[in-house]
C-alpha positions in Angstrom: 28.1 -30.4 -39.9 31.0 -28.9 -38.2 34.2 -29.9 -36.8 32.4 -31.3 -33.2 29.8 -33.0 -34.5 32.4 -34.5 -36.9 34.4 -35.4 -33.2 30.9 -36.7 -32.1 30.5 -39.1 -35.5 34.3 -40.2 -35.3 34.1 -41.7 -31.3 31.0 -43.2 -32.8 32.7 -45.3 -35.2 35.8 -46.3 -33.0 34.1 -48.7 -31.3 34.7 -52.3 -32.8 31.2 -53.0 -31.3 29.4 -50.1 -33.1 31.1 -50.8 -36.3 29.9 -54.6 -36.3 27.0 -53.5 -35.7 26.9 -51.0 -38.8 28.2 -54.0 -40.5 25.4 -56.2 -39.5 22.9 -53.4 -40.5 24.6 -52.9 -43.9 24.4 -56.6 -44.3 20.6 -57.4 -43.5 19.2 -54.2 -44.3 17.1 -53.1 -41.1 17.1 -55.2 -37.9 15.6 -54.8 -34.5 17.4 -55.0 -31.1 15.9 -58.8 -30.6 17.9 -59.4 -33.9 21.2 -57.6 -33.3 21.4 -59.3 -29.8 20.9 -62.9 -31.7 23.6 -61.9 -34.2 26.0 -60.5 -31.7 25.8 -62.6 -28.6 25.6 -59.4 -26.8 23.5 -58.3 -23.7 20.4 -55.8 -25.1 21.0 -53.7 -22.7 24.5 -52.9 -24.4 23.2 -53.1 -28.1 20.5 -50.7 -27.1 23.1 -48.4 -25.6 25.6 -48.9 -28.6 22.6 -48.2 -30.8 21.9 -44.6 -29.1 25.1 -43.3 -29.6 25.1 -44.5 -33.4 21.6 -42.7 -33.9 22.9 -39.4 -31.9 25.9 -39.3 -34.7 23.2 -39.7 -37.2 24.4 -43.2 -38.4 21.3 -45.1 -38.1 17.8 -44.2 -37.9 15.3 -45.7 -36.6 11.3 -47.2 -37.1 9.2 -48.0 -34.9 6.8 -51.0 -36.1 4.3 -51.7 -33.4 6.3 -53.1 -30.1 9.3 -53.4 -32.2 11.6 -50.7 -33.4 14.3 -51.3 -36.3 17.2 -49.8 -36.8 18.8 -49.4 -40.6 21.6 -47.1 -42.0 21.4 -43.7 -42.1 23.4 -43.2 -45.7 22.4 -39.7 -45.8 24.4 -39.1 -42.6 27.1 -41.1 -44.4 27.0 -38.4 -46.7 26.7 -35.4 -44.9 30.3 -36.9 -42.8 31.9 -36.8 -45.8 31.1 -33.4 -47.7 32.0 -32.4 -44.0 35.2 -33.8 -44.4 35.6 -32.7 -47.9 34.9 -29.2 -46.9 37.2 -29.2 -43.4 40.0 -30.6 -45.0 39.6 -27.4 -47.9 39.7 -24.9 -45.8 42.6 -26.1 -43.6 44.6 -26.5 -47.2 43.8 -22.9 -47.9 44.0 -22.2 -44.7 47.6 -23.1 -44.5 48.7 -21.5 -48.3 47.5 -18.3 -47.5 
């Protein structure tokens, strides 16, 4: 993962939206849309948008079970966000000794 898709991840999560959602998700374990809208109040049209940009930053994945598709946490992308970090943050240290 480099420094844009790091960019990419970041605008992801600034979103108070996104983030309860992530928190409902971490919560409940998987949930689809139909849920999510339930929990949020919000219109499925905006969860569903909310929900592509979280999968595009590889936050959540997603299953498709029948008509339904559910969405859970992607932890591995959680991890590859920060040995990103760990790794960008290195190289500016050294970057900025030598």
């Amino acid at each position: 993962m480099n420094i844009l898709e790091l960019g990419k991840t970041f605008r992801a999560l600034q979103n108070e939206e996104r983030l309860n959602i992530l928190r409902l998700l971490h919560e409940n374990g998987r949930m689809s849309v139909k849920d999510i809208v339930k929990a949020t109040m919000f219109e499925q049209a905006t969860i569903s948008h909310h929900l592509k940009l979280l999968k595009n930053a590889d936050l959540v994945t997603v299953n498709p079970e029948g008509r339904f598709r559910y969405y859970s946490i992607n932890f591995e992308g959680f991890k590859c966000i920060i040995e990103a970090i760990k790794i960008d943050f290195k190289d500016l240290v050294v970057q900025s000794i030598t």
